[in-house]
C-alpha positions, -999 to 999 in steps of 0.1 A, spaced: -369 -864 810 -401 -846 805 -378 -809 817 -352 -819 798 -373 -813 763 -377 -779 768 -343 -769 776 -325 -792 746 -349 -773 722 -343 -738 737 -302 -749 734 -311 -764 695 -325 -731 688 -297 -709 706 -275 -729 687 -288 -727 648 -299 -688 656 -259 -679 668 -239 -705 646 -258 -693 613 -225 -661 601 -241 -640 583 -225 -628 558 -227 -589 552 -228 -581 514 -202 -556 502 -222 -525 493 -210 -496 467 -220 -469 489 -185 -454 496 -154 -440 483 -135 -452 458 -102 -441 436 -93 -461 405 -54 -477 406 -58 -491 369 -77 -490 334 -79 -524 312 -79 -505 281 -75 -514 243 -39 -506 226 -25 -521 196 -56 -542 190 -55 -559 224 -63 -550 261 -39 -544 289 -46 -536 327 -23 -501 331 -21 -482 362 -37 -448 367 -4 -434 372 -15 -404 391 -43 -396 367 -68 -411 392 -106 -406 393 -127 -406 431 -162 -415 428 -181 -417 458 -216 -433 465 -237 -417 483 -264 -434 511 -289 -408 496 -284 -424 457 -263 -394 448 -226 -396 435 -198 -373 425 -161 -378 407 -130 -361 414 -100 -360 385 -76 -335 408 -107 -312 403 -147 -323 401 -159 -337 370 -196 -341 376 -221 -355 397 -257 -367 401 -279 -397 406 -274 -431 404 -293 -468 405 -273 -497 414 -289 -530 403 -276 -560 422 -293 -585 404 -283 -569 368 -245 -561 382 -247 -531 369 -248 -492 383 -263 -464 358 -251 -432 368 -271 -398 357 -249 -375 353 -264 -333 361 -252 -304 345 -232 -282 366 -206 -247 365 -177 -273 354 -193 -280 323 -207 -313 326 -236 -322 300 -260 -342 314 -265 -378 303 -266 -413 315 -238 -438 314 -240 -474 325 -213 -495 339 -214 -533 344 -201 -542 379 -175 -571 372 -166 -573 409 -179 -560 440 -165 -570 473 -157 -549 502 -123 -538 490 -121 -537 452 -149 -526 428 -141 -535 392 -165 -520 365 -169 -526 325 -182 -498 302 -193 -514 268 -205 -499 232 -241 -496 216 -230 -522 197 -219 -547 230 -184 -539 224 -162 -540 252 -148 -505 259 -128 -502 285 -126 -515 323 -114 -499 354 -100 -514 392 -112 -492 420 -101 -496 454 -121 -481 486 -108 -454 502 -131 -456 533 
């Protein structure tokens, strides 16, 4: 009984280490193209689809971003707060005339798929929202 012990423990332990899934958290780093804007017409929102008119933003490992609207339309930094749900990106000037400035976006949904962001007023207004899916 006494070598028995050892092994049940060693087969207790094998078990709660390999039986625990771990579930990966989806991360923003990535591409991502909007399908659809949840935007304010006639005094009342709608979801509407990007028809063509689509922007790529892609998160970079190295806390840098860019967008894409058939041509670039800016770039820089950006701080993702998990905690807050929220991603502040700092936008840089560049030759395509983008002045620089900081624009925060609350992260509605995040999952590894689908990214789904609000942008709201001084004031706490909703503004609009936008459905990204990820490209890669």
């Amino acid at each position: 009984m006494k070598n028995k012990i050892p092994l049940l423990c060693y087969v207790l332990f094998m078990l709660a280490t390999f039986s625990c899934k771990k579930e990966k958290e989806p991360a923003v780093i990535g591409r991502w193209v909007s399908i659809a804007n949840y935007t304010e017409e006639n005094n009342s929102f709608t979801w509407k689809s990007t028809d063509g008119f689509s922007q790529v933003i892609t998160f970079n490992p190295d806390a840098r971003f860019n967008t894409f609207i058939d041509i670039p339309t800016g770039g820089g930094t950006y701080a993702y707060d998990k905690n807050a749900a929220k991603i502040d990106l700092y936008y840089e000037a560049d030759p395509y005339g983008t002045i620089p400035g900081t624009v925060t976006y609350k992260i509605d949904e995040l999952t590894n798929t689908r990214l789904v962001v609000s942008s709201f007023s001084s004031s706490g207004n909703l503004q609009f929202k936008t459905e990204y899916i990820r490209l890669d």
